[in-house]
Structures are given as C-alpha cells and as structure tokens.
N, C-alpha and C positions, 0 to 999 in steps of 0.2 A: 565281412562285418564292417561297419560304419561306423569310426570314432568320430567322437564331437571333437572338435578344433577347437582352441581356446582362443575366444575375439581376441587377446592381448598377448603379446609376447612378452616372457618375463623384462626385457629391456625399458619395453614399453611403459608397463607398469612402475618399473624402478623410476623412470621421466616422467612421467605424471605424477607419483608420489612424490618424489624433491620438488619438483615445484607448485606442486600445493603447499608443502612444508614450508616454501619459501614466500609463498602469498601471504599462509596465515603468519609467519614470521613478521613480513611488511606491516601489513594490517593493524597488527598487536603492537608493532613500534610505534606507529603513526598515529593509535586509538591512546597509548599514555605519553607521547608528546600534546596532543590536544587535550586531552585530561589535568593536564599541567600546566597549560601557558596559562600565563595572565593575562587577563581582558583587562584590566581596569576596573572602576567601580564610579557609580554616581552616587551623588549625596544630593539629595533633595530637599527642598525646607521652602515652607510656608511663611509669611510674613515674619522672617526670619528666624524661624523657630524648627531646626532640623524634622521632616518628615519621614526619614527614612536612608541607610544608605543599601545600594542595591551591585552587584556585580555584574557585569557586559558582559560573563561566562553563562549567567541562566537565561533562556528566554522566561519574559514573561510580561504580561500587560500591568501596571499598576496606575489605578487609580489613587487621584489626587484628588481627595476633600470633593469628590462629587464636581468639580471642576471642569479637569483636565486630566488627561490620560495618558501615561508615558509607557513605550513599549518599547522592551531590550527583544533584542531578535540580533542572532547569528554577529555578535559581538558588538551591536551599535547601539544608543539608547537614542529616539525619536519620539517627540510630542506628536498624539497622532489627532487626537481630541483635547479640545478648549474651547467652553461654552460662553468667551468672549467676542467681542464685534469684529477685533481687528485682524487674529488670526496670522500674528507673524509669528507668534511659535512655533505653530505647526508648517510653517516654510520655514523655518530653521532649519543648516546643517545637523544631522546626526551625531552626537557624540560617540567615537569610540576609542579606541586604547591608547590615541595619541592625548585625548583629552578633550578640553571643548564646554561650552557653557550651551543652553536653554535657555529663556527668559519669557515669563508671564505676567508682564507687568499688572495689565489690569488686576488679575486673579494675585497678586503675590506672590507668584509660582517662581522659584529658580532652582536650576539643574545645572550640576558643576560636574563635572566630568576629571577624577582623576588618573591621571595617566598608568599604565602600567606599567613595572620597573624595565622592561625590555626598552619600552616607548622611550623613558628616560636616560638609559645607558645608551642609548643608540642617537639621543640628538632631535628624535623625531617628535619629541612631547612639544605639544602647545605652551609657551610661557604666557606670563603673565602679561607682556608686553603685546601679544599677537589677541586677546582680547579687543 
C-alpha cells in the first residue's frame, strides 16, 4: 500500500510558521511607526490671506485659486503648476519635514513649510535665518 508523504516535516512547518509570525510582527511595527511620524504641515495663503493648512503625511494635489497647484506626495510639498510667465516656483526646492518656503510672487501665492517636532529636536529644522 502507498502512503502520501507529507511535503513538510513538522520541523519545517514549525520554521516557516515563526517566521511569518515574525514578518507580520515587523511589518505591523514599521506600518504604526509610519502611521505616526510627523511630516510637518504647510500653510498656504493668498495675497496674505491664509488658504489652507495642509499635512506632508497625506498625498494630494491642491489647487490654488485656479492658479497654481501644490502637490504633497510621499512627505514633500512641491509647486508643480503656475499659470505665471516666470516659473520659479515650480523650480523651487520641495518643502518637507525639515521645513522650507514656496513663493509665487506674481500670483500671490506663499507656501511655508512647518517643520515637524522630530525635524526640530534634532537641529535639522530650517530657521528663519537659512531663508
């Protein structure tokens, strides 16, 4: 008579179960440390007139007054569109969690970038002076 063999030996199985246990363990660490840091945030304002403040943790496109278009993606905020001539906005540095400005002069447009409190205990925040 012909018994089935089992592909795994209990050993086996015991090693492949711990460390799956031990991946999803990682995983699950690494998914609510990044659920938790702080990105920073920008605050946005039209001819002086706050437009909005926005968080470096969500992506997302935001348009400005039909203007200009600021996009947070993967913790930076970057001008990507501005329906002005000069176009230095959009070759601007990206702001992200160390901080950082924007500027659209023709349009009004400024983007301030405030640091997050890591950026700040750690030294790495942009001051006022590095403006």
């Amino acid at each position: 008579m012909n018994q089935d063999k089992s592909r795994f030996t209990k050993t086996e199985l015991f090693v492949f179960s711990g460390l799956l246990i031990v991946a999803l363990a990682v995983w699950g660490i690494v998914t609510l440390v990044e659920s938790r840091r702080d990105f920073g945030s920008v605050e946005v304002s039209v001819n002086g007139t706050v437009f909005g403040e926005y968080s470096l943790g969500k992506d997302q496109d935001i348009d400005i007054g039909g203007h200009n278009t600021l996009q947070i993606k993967d913790g930076r905020a970057k001008m990507i569109h501005a329906n002005c001539p000069d176009q230095l906005c959009t070759q601007m540095d990206a702001i992200d969690e160390r901080g950082g400005f924007i500027a659209c002069l023709p349009n009004s447009v400024l983007v301030i970038g405030e640091p997050s409190k890591s950026a700040e205990n750690s030294g790495t925040a942009i001051d006022g002076a590095a403006y």
